[in-house]
KEKE-3310 file (N, C-alpha, C; in steps of 0.2 Angstrom, whole numbers, plus 5000, padded with zeros to 4 digits):
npx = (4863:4855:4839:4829:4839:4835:4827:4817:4812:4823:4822:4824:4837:4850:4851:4848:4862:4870:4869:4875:4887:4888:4888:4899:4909:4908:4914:4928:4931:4931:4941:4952:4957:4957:4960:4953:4942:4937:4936:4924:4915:4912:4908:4896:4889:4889:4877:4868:4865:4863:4849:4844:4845:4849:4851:4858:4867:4875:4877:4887:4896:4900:4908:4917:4924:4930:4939:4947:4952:4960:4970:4976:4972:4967:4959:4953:4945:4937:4930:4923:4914:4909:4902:4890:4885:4879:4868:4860:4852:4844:4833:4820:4832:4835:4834:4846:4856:4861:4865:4876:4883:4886:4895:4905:4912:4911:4921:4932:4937:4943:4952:4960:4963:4957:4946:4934:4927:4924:4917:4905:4899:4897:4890:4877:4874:4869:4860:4849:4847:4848:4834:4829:4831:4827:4833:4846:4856:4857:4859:4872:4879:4877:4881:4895:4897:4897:4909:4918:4918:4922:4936:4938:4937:4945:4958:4958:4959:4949:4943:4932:4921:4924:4924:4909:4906:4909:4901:4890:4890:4892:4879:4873:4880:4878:4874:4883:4896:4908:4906:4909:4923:4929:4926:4931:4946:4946:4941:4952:4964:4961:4962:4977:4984:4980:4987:4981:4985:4984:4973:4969:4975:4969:4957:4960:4960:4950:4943:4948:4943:4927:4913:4907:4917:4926:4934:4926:4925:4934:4940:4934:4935:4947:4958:4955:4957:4970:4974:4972:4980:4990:4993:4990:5003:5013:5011:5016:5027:5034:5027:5025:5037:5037:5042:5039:5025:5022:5029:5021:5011:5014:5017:5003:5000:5006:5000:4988:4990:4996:4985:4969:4967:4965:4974:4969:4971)
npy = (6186:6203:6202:6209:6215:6208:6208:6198:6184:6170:6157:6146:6130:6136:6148:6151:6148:6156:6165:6158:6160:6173:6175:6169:6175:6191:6186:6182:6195:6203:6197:6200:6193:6195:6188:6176:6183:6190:6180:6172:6185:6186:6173:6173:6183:6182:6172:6180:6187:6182:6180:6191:6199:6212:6224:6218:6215:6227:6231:6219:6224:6237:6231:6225:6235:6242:6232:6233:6246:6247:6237:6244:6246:6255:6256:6247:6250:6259:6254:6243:6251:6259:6251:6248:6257:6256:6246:6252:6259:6251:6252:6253:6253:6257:6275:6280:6269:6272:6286:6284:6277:6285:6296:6289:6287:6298:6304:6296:6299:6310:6308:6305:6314:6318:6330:6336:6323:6320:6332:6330:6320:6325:6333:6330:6320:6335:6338:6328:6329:6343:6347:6339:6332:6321:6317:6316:6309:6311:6325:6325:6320:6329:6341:6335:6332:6348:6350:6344:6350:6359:6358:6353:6367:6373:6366:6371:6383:6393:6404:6413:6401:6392:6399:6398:6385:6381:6388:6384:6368:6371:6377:6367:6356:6354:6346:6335:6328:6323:6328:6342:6342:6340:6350:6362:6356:6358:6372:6379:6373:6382:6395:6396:6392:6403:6412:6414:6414:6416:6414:6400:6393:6396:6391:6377:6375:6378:6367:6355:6359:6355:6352:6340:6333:6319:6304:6294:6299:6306:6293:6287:6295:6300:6298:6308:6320:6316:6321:6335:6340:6336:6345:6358:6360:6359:6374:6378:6374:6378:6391:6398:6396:6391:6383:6378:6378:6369:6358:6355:6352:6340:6332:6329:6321:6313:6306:6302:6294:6283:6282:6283:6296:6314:6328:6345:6358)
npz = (4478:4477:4472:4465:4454:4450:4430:4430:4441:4442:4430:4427:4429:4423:4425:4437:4442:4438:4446:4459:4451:4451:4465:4470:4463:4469:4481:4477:4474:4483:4492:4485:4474:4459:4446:4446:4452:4440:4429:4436:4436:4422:4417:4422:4419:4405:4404:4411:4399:4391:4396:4397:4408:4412:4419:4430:4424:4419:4433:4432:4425:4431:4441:4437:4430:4440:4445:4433:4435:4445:4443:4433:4421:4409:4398:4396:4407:4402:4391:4398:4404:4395:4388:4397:4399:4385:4386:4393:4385:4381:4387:4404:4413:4429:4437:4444:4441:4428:4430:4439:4428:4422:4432:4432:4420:4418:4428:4424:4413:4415:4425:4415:4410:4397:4394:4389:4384:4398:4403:4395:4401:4414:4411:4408:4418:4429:4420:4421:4435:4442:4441:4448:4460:4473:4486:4499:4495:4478:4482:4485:4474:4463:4471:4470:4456:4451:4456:4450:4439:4442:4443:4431:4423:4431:4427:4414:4414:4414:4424:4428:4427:4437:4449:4448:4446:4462:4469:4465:4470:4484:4488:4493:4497:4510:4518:4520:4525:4516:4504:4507:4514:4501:4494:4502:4499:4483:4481:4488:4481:4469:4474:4476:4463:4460:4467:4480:4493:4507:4508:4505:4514:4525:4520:4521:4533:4539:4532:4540:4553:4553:4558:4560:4559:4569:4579:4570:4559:4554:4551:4539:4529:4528:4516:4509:4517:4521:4510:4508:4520:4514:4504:4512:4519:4507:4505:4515:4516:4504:4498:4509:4517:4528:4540:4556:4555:4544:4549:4558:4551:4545:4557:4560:4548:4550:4563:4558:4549:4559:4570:4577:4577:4573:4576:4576:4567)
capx = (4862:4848:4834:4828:4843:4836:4822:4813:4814:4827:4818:4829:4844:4856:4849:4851:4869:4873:4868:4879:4895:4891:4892:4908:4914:4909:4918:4935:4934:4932:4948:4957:4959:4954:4959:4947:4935:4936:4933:4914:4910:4914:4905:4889:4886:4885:4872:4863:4864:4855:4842:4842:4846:4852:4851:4862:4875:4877:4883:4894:4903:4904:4914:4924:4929:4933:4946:4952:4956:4962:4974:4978:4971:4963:4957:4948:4939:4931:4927:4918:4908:4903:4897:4886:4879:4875:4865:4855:4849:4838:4826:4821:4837:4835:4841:4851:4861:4864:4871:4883:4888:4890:4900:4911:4915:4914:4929:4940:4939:4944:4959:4964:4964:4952:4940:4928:4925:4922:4913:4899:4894:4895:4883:4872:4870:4865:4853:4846:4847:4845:4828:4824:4833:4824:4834:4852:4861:4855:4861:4878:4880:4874:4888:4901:4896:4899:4917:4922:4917:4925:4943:4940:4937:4953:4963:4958:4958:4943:4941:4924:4917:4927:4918:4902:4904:4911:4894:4883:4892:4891:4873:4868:4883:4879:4871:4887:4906:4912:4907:4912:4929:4931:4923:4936:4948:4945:4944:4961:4970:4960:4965:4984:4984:4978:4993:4978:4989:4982:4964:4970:4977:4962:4951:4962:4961:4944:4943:4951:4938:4922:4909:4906:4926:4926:4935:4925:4923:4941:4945:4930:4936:4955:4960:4953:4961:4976:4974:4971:4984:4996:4992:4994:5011:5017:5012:5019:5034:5037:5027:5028:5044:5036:5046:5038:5018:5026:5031:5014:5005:5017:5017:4996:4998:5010:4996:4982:4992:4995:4983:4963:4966:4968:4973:4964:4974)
capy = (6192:6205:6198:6216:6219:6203:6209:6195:6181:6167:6152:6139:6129:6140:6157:6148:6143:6159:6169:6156:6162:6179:6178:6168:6182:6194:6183:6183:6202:6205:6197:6202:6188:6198:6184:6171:6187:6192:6173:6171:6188:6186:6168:6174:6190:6179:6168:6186:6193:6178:6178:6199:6201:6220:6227:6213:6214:6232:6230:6218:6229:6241:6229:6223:6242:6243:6233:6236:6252:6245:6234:6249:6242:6260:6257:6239:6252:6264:6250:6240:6257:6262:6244:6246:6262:6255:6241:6255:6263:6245:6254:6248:6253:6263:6281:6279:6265:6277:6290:6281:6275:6292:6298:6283:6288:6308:6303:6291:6304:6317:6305:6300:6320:6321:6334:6338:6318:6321:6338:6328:6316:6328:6339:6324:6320:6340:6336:6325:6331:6347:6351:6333:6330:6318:6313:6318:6306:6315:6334:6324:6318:6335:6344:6332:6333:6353:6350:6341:6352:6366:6356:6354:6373:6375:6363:6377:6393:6397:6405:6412:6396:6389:6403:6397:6378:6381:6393:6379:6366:6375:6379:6360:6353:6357:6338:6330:6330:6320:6335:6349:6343:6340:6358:6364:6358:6361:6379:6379:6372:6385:6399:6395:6395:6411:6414:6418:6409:6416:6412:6394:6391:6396:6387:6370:6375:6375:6358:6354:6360:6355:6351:6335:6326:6314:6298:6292:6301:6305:6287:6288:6302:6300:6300:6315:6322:6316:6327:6341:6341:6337:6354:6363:6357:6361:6380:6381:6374:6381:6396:6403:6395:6394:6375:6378:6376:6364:6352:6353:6347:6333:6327:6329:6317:6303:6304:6302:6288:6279:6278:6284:6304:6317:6335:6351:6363)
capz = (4474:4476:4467:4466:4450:4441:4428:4431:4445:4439:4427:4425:4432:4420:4427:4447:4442:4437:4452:4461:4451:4454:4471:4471:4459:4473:4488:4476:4473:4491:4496:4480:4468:4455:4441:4448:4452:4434:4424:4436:4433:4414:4418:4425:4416:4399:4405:4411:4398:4386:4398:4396:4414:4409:4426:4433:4420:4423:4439:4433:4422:4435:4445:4430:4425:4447:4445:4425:4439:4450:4438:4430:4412:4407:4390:4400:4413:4399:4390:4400:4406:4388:4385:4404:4393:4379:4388:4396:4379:4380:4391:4408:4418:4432:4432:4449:4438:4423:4432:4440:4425:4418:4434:4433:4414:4419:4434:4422:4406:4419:4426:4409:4403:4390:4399:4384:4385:4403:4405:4391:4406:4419:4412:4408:4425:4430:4415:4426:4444:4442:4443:4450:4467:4478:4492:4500:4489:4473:4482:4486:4467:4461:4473:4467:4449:4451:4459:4445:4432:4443:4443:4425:4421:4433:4423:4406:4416:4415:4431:4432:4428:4444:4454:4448:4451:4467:4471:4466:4475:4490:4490:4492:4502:4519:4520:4516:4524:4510:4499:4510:4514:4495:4490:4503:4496:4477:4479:4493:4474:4464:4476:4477:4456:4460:4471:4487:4497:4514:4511:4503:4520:4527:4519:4522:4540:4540:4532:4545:4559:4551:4565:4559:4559:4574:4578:4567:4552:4549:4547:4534:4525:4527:4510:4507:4525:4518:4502:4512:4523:4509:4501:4520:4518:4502:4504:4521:4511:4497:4498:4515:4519:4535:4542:4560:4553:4539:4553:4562:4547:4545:4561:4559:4544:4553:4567:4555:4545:4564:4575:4575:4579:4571:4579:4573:4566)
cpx = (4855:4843:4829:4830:4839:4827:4816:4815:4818:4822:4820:4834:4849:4854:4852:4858:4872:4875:4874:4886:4895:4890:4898:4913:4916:4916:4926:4939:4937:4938:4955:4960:4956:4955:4953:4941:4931:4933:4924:4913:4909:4907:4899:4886:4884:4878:4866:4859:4860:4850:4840:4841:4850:4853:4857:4869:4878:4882:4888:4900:4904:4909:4919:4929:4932:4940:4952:4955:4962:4972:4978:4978:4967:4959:4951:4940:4935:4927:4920:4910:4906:4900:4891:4881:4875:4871:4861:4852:4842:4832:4828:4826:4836:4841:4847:4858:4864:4864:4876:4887:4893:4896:4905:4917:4918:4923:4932:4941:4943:4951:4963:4966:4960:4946:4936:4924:4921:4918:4905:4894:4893:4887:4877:4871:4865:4858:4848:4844:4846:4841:4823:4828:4826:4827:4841:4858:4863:4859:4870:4881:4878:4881:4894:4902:4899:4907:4920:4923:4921:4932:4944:4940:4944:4957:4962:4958:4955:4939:4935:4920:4918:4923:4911:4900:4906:4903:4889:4885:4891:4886:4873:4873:4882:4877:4876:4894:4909:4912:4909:4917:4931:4929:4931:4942:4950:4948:4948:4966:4967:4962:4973:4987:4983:4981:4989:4982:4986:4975:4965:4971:4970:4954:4953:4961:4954:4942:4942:4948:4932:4917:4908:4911:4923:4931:4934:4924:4929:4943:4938:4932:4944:4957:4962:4958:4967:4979:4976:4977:4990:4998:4995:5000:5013:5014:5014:5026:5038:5033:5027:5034:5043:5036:5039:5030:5019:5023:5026:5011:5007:5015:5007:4995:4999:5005:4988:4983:4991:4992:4976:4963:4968:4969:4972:4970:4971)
cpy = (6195:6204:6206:6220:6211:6207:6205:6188:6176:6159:6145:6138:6133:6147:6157:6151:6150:6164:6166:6158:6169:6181:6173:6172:6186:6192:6184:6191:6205:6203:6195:6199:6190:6193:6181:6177:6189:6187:6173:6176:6185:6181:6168:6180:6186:6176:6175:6188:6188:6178:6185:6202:6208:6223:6224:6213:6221:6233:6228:6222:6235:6237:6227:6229:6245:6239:6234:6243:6252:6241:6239:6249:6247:6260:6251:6243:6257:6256:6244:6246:6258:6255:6243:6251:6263:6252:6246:6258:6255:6248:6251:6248:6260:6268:6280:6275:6270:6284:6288:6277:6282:6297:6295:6286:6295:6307:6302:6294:6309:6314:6305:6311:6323:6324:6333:6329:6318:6326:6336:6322:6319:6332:6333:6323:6326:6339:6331:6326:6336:6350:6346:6329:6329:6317:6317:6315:6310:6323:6331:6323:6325:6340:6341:6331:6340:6354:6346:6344:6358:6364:6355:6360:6376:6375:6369:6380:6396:6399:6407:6407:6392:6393:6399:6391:6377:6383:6388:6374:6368:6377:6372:6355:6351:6350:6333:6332:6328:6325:6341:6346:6342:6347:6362:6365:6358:6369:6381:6378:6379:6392:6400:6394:6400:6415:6418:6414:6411:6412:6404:6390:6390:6392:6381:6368:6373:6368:6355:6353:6357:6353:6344:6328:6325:6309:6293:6293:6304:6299:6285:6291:6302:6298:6306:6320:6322:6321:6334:6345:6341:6343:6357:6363:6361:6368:6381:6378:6379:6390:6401:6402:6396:6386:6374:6375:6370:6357:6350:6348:6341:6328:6325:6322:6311:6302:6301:6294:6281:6277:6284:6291:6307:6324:6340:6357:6370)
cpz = (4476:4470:4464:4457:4446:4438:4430:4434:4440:4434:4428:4428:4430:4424:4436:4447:4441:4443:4457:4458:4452:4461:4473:4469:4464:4478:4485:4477:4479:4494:4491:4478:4462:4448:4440:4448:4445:4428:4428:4436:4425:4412:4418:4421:4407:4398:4408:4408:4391:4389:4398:4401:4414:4416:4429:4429:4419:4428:4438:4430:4426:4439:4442:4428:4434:4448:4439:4431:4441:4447:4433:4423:4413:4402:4393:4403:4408:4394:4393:4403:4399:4387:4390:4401:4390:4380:4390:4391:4379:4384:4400:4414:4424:4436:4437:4446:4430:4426:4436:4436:4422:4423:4433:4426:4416:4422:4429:4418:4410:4423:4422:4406:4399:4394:4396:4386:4393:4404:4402:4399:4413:4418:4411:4414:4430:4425:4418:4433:4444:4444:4446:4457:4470:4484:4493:4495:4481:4475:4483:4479:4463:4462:4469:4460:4448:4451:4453:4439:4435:4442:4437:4422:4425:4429:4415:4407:4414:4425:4435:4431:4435:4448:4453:4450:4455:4473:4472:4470:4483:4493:4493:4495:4509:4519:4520:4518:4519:4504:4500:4513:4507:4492:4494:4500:4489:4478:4485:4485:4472:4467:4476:4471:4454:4462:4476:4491:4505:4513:4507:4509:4524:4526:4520:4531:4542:4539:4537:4551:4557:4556:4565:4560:4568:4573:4570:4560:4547:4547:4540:4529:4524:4523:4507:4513:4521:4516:4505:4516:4520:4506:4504:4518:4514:4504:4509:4519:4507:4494:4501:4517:4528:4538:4549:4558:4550:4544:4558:4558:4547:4549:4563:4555:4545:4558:4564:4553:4552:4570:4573:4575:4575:4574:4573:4573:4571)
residu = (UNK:UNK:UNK:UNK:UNK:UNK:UNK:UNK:UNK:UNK:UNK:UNK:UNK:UNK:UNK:UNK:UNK:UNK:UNK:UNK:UNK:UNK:UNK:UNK:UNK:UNK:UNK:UNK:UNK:UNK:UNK:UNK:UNK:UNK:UNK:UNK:UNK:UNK:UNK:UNK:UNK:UNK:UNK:UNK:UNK:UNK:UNK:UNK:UNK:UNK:UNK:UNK:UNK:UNK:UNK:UNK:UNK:UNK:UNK:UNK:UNK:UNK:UNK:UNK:UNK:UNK:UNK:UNK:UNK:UNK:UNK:UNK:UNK:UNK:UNK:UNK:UNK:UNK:UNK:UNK:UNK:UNK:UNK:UNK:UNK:UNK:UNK:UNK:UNK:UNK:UNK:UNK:UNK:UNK:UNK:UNK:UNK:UNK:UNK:UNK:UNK:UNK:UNK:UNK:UNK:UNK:UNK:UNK:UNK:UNK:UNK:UNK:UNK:UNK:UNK:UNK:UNK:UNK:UNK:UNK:UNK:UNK:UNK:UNK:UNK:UNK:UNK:UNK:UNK:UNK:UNK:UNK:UNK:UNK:UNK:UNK:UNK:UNK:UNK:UNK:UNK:UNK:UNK:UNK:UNK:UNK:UNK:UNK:UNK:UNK:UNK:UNK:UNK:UNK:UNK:UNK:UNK:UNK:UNK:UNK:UNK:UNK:UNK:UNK:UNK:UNK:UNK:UNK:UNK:UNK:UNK:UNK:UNK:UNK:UNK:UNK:UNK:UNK:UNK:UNK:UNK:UNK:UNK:UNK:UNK:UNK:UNK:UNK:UNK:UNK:UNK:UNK:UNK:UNK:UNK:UNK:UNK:UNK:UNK:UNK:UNK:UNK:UNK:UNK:UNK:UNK:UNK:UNK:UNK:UNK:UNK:UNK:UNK:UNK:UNK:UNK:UNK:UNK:UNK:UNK:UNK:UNK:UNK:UNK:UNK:UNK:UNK:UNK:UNK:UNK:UNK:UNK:UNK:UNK:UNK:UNK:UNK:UNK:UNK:UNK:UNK:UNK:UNK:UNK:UNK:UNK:UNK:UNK:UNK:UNK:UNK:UNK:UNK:UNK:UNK:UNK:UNK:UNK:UNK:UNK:UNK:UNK:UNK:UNK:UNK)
# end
């Protein structure tokens, strides 16, 4: 464990013991025994959290609400993020660690539907970032915080709002593929609910080329790629009724799924 997350170095054998189960917890999670991963968390965060190891039991109910995900127990994974929250109101927690609890919450509310529940941790995070970006992580969290709230203002048709958190997103991207192929494709959906179908293409194409894709950073990003591609597709389906394009992107996506390459629209 980094000794970094404990308040204060460990005292006593019970304090040791625990550190020990939480890196056996870790080793389970890692190779997806999430039962056994789940009883030495459970095991080690108690003994934490009598010693007031607040920081360290954070973590753990981030890794406990990773796989309530994962396990598809919904009601497990807010729960254990609102209890990671409430633990931060003690003071003490640093802010890095309370905003990743509040995107975590923002994302699962925004999974589950309930925007209003979500749009309340999003803006909380700009409450925080906004006017206090230190580093590229903070303009990466800041960008992806924007996207979120633009896909929530899609989801309610409010469309000049989607403009405007696309605008800002956009500003502060440029540092970050993971944020500028996800801006791309955000507003490629938000256009083709607008029935821009050319420039939805266009902007998935661009995705596509971004100066940064390589070997290596499509297999980084290939989810997202994916995503993207899927899209491509369906409007060359069912919009344009255009099979020949269609069957480009297809054969793009079976190249991306089997082996390290992607070709560039």
């Amino acid at each position: 464990v980094e000794y970094k997350l404990l308040g204060n170095p460990p005292s006593n054998f019970e304090e040791i013991n625990s550190i020990e189960l939480y890196q056996r917890a870790l080793e389970q999670y890692s190779t997806y025994k999430f039962s056994e991963a789940i009883n030495l968390f459970i095991e080690s965060m108690k003994i934490f959290n009598k010693f007031k190891q607040r920081k360290i039991v954070i973590l753990i109910l981030l890794h406990l609400s990773r796989i309530a995900k994962i396990l598809n127990q919904p009601k497990k994974t807010l729960e254990y993020l609102e209890n990671g929250l409430e633990l931060c109101k003690s003071g003490n927690i640093p802010l890095g660690l309370i905003i990743k609890l509040h995107k975590k919450l923002g994302k699962t509310y925004l999974l589950f539907n309930q925007l209003n529940k979500a749009k309340t941790h999003f803006h909380i995070i700009i409450n925080f970032l906004e006017s206090n970006v230190t580093d590229i992580n903070d303009q990466v969290i800041l960008a992806d915080t924007y996207l979120s709230l633009a896909k929530i203002n899609l989801k309610e048709e409010n469309l000049s709002e989607v403009k405007l958190r696309f605008n800002k997103a956009l500003n502060i991207s440029k540092g970050s593929l993971k944020i500028q192929l996800k801006y791309f494709y955000e507003r490629a959906k938000y256009n083709k609910k607008t029935e821009k179908m050319a420039y939805a293409i266009k902007l998935l194409k661009q995705a596509l080329n971004l100066p940064g894709l390589d070997e290596n950073t499509i297999q980084q990003h290939k989810k997202q790629i994916l995503k993207i591609n899927k899209l491509l597709a369906k409007i060359f389906i069912y919009f344009r009724k255009d099979a020949k394009n269609a069957h480009l992107v297809l054969d793009n996506m079976k190249k991306l799924l089997t082996s390290d390459t992607l070709f560039n629209l």
